[in-house]
C-alpha positions as CSV (number, residue, x, y, z in Angstrom):
1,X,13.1,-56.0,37.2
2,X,14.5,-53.8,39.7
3,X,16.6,-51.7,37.9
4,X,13.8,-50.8,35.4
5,X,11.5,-49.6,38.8
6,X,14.3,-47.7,39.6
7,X,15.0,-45.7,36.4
8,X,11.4,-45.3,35.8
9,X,10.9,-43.7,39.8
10,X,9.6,-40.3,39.5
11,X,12.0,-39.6,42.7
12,X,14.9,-40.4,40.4
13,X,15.2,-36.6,38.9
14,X,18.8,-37.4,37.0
15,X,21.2,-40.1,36.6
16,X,24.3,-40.5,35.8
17,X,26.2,-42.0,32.9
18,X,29.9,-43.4,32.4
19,X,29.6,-43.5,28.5
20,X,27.5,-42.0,25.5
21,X,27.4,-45.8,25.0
22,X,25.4,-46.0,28.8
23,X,23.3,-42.4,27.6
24,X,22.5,-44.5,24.3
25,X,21.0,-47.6,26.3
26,X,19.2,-45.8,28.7
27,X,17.4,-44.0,26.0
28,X,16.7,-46.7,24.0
29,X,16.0,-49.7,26.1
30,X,14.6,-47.6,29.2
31,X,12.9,-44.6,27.0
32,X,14.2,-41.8,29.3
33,X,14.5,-38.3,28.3
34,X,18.0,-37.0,27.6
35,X,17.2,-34.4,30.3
36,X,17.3,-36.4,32.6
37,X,20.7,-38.6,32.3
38,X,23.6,-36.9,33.2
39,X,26.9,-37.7,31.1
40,X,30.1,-38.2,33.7
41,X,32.5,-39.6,31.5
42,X,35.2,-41.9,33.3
43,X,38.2,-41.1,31.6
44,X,40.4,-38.1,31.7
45,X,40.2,-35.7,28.6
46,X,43.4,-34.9,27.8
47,X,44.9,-32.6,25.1
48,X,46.6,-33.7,22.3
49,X,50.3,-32.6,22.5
50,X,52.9,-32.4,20.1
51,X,55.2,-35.2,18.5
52,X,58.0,-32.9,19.9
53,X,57.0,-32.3,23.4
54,X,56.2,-36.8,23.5
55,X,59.5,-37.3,22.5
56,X,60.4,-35.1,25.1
57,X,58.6,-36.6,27.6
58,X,59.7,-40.3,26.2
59,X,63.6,-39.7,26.1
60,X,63.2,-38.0,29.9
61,X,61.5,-41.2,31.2
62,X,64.0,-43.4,29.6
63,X,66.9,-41.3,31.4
64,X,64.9,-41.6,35.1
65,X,64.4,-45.5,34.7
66,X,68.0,-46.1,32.7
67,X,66.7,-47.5,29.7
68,X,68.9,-47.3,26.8
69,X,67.5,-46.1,23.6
């Protein structure tokens, strides 16, 4: 299988991974070392905000696209 000659390359020094769910799979079905897969998650972390500042936010969206409450 290619992508198994691939992964197991000695050229391929790290690779990247979208998920822990990818890091997990490549680990256990390809046995590489955790060292070697680099986690690049593919979502934006953002911070948790208040209930105060999302009904903020909410009520000022509302206003710019004229939806009633």
């Amino acid at each position: 299988m290619l992508e198994h000659r691939t992964l197991s390359d000695p050229r391929v020094t790290r690779i990247a991974a979208v998920s822990r769910y990818v890091v997990d799979q490549l680990q256990r079905h390809y046995g590489l070392d955790g060292q070697k897969i680099e986690l690049v998650p593919n979502a934006a972390v953002v911070a948790d905000v208040g209930n105060q500042q999302k009904q903020s936010w909410r009520c000022a969206i509302r206003r710019a696209f004229g939806v009633p409450e």
